[in-house]
N, C-alpha and C positions, 0 to 999 in steps of 0.2 A: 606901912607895915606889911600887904599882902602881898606888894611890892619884891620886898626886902624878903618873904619866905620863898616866893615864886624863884628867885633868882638865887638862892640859897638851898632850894630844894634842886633846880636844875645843874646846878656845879656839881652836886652831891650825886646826884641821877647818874652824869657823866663820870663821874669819878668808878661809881661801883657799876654800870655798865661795862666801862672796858677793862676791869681787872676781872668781871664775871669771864666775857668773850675771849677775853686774851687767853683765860684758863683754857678755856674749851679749845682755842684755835691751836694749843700746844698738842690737845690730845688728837685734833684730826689731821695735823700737819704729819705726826710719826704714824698716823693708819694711812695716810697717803701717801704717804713718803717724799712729801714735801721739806726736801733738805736741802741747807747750803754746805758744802764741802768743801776744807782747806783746801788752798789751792794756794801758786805762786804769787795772784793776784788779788790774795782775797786775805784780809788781818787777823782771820781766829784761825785756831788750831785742829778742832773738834767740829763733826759733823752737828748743825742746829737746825730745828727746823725752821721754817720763815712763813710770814703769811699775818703777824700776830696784827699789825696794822688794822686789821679788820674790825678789833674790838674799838680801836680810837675810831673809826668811821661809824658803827652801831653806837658811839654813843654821842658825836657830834651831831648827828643827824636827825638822834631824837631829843636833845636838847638846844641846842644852837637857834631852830628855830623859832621853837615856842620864845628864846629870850628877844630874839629880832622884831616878832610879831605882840607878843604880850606886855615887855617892859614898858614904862616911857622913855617919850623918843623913839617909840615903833620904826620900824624901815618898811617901806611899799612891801604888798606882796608881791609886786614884780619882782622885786629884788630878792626876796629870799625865794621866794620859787624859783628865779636861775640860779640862786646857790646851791640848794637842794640836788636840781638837777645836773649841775656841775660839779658837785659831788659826789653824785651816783655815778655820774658815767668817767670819772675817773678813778674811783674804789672798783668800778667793774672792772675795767681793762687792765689795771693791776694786777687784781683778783685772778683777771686771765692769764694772765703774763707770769706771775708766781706758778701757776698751774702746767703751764704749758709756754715757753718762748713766744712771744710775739713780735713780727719783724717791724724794723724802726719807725716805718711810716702809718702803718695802721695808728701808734699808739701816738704819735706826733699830732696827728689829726682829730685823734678825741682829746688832747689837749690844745691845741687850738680851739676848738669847737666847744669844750669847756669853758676856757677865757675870753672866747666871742661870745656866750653866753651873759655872760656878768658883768661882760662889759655895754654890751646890749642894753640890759635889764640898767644899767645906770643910764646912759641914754635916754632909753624912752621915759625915764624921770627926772630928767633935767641937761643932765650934761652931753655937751657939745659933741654931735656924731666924729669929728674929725680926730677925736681923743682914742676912738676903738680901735683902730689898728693899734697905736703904742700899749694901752693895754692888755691885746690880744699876745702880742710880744711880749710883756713884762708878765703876763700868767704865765704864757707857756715856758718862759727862763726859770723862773719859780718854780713849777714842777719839777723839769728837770735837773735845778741846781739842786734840792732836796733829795733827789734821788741819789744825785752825785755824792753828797754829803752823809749818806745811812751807810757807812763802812765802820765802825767800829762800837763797840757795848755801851747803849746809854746816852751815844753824840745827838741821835737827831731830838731822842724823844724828851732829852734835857733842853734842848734849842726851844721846841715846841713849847715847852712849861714857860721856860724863858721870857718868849716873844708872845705869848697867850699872858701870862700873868703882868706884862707890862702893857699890854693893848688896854688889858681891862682896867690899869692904873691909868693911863693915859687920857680912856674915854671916861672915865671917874669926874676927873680933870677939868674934863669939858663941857660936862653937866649930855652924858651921851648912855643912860643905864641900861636900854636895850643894847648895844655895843659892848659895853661893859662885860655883860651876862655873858653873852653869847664868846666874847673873847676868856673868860672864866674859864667856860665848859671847855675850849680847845684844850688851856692850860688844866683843868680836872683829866680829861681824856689824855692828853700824855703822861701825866705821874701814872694814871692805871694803866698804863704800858710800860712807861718804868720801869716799875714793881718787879716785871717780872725781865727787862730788859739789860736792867744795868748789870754792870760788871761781874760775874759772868752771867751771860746772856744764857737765858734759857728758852729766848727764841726771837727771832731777828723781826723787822717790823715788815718786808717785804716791799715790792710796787705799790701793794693794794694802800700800805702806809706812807710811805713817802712819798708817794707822787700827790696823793688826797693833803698831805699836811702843807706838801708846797701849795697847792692852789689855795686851802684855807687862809694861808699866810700872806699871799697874794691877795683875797679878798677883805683882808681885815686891813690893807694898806689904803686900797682901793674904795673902801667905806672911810677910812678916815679923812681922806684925800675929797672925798665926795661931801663932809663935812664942813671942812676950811680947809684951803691947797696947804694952808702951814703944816698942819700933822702931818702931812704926807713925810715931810723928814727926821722928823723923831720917831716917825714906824718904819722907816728904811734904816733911820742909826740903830736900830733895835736887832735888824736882822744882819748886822755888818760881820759880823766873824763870818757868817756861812754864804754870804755874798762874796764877799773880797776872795776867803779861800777859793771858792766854785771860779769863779769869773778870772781870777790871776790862773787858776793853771788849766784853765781851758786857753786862757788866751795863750800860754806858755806854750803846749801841747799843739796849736794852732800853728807858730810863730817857726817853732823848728821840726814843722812837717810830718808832724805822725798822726795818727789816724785819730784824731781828738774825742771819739765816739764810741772807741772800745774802753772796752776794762781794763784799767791802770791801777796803780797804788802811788799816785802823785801827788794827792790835796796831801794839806800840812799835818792833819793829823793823821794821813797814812805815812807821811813820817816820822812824826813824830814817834810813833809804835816801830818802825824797821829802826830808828836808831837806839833804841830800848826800854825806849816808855812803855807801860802796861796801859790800858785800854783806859783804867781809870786819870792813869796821869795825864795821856793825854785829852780827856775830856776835863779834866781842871783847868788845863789852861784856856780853856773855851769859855768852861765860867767866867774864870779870873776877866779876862775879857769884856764878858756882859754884863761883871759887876763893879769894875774897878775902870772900865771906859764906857761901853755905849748906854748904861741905865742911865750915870750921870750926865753923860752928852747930850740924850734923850732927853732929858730932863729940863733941861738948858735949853735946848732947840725948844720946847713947849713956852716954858719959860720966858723966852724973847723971842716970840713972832718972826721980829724982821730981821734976826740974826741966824733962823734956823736953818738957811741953805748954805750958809757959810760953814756954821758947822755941822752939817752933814759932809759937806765934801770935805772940813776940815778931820771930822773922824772916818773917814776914807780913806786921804791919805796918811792917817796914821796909823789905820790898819794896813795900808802897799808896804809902808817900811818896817811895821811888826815882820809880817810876810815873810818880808826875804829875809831879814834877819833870824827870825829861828828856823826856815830853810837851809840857811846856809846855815847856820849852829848845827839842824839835823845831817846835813850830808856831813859836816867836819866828826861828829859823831860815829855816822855808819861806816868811815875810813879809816878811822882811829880805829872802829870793832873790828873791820876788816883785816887790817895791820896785824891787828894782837892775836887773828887766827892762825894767820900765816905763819907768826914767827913760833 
């Protein structure tokens, strides 16, 4: 029972922590004048400000770990001490980057150096050093696929509720309540970003948020994985819409030569919105998605152990062929608008 309030008071902590912070980060982003403005490459109309991510970082930070440390099923203080600090120093350089530009290599390197961290820290309690470079690579893709993915009202910080509210069902599962909790508090920290997120946005999440929720998402894969290798693929089928999108059109963008590192308006849901979806329609179909394929594939893969690699790559490739099909629906869309200007 103390159990059960400890980990019920913590969700709850996170929840009204980041809708406090998120409030506040609206009023000093317009006295800073920390604003994102329409642009040719950019999905909203109306100058917003950004930065709000900071509230979901103030309240991961002081809940995540007391459930890591306190629940049963505890994880090493190694481990949560490099989460701690692998989330400070990626909510910093966010922080700084929302503030002032920072050039690509400086912030590449405190993500690295983040994801060596965590990856580290699972090492020196138990697992195999030769595993840290692949997951020094799979944080730092993490980050930056999440970053890639905060273009439009509501997309990441619903992804976040998403993959935080099925981690915590997942490690339920597995008899894993420290896990649990701490995955909770992610999913409590996105809905009070939400709140003041969704459609219309009345302030964007920024670096300080996106890049902090990728690495979270990363490390909640990476504890499961550090569990039984099985979960590792029902927390990857968990996070497939914003994988498959990030990854197919970075490789797209890679493939026919352009500069795959600048600012575009190519993932699926930034078309979805140029061929004339509203910010909300196109974050339903992302739901739709998370609740009508990957929960229950998820679900399956936990379900049967020795079938869950199969379907993982089996709900992969049936994210590749979603993909291009409502891509190309979107472009036949945006030509069709294009037509009807003209004539």
């Amino acid at each position: 029972m103390t159990f059960s309030l400890l980990a019920i008071g913590m969700v709850l902590a996170s929840l009204l922590i980041a809708m406090i912070v998120v409030r506040a980060a609206i009023a000093y982003a317009h006295r800073r004048g920390m604003m994102d403005l329409p642009g040719q490459r950019r999905s909203h109309t109306i100058p917003t400000p950004r930065g709000g991510g900071i509230g979901m970082v103030a309240a991961v930070l002081l809940t995540m770990p007391v459930c890591l440390r306190g629940l049963p099923a505890a994880w090493p203080a190694t481990v949560v001490a490099a989460l701690v600090v692998a989330t400070v120093i990626v909510a910093a350089v966010g922080w700084w980057d929302d503030h002032r530009s920072l050039p690509v290599l400086p912030r590449l390197g405190v993500q690295l150096l983040a994801a060596g961290l965590m990856a580290s820290a699972l090492a020196i309690e138990g697992m195999a050093w030769w595993w840290v470079p692949v997951l020094v690579l799979g944080g730092a893709w993490s980050i930056n696929l999440h970053n890639f993915m905060d273009g439009i009202d509501g997309l990441l910080a619903q992804q976040v509720i998403f993959v935080g509210a099925g981690s915590a069902a997942l490690a339920v599962a597995v008899a894993q309540p420290a896990l649990a909790g701490a995955a909770a508090c992610l999913a409590a920290a996105g809905a009070g970003f939400w709140y003041y997120n969704r459609p219309r946005a009345r302030i964007f999440m920024g670096d300080v948020g996106s890049g902090t929720m990728g690495l979270l998402v990363f490390a909640l894969a990476a504890l499961f994985w550090r569990v039984d290798w099985h979960l590792l693929w029902p927390a990857l089928i968990l996070s497939s819409s914003f994988i498959a999108d990030a990854t197919l059109t970075l490789l797209g963008r890679m493939a026919s030569g352009r500069r795959w590192y600048t600012a575009h308006r190519e993932h699926l849901y930034q078309w979805l919105v140029r061929s004339g979806s509203t910010h909300a329609a196109g974050g339903a179909c992302y739901v739709a998605w998370n609740l009508l394929v990957a929960a229950p594939l998820a679900a399956m893969a936990w379900a049967r152990p020795s079938w869950s690699v199969a379907i993982c790559f089996g709900t992969y490739l049936l994210a590749i062929a979603v993909w291009i099909l409502m891509r190309r629906w979107c472009l036949r869309r945006v030509l069709h608008k294009g037509r009807h200007v003209v004539s």
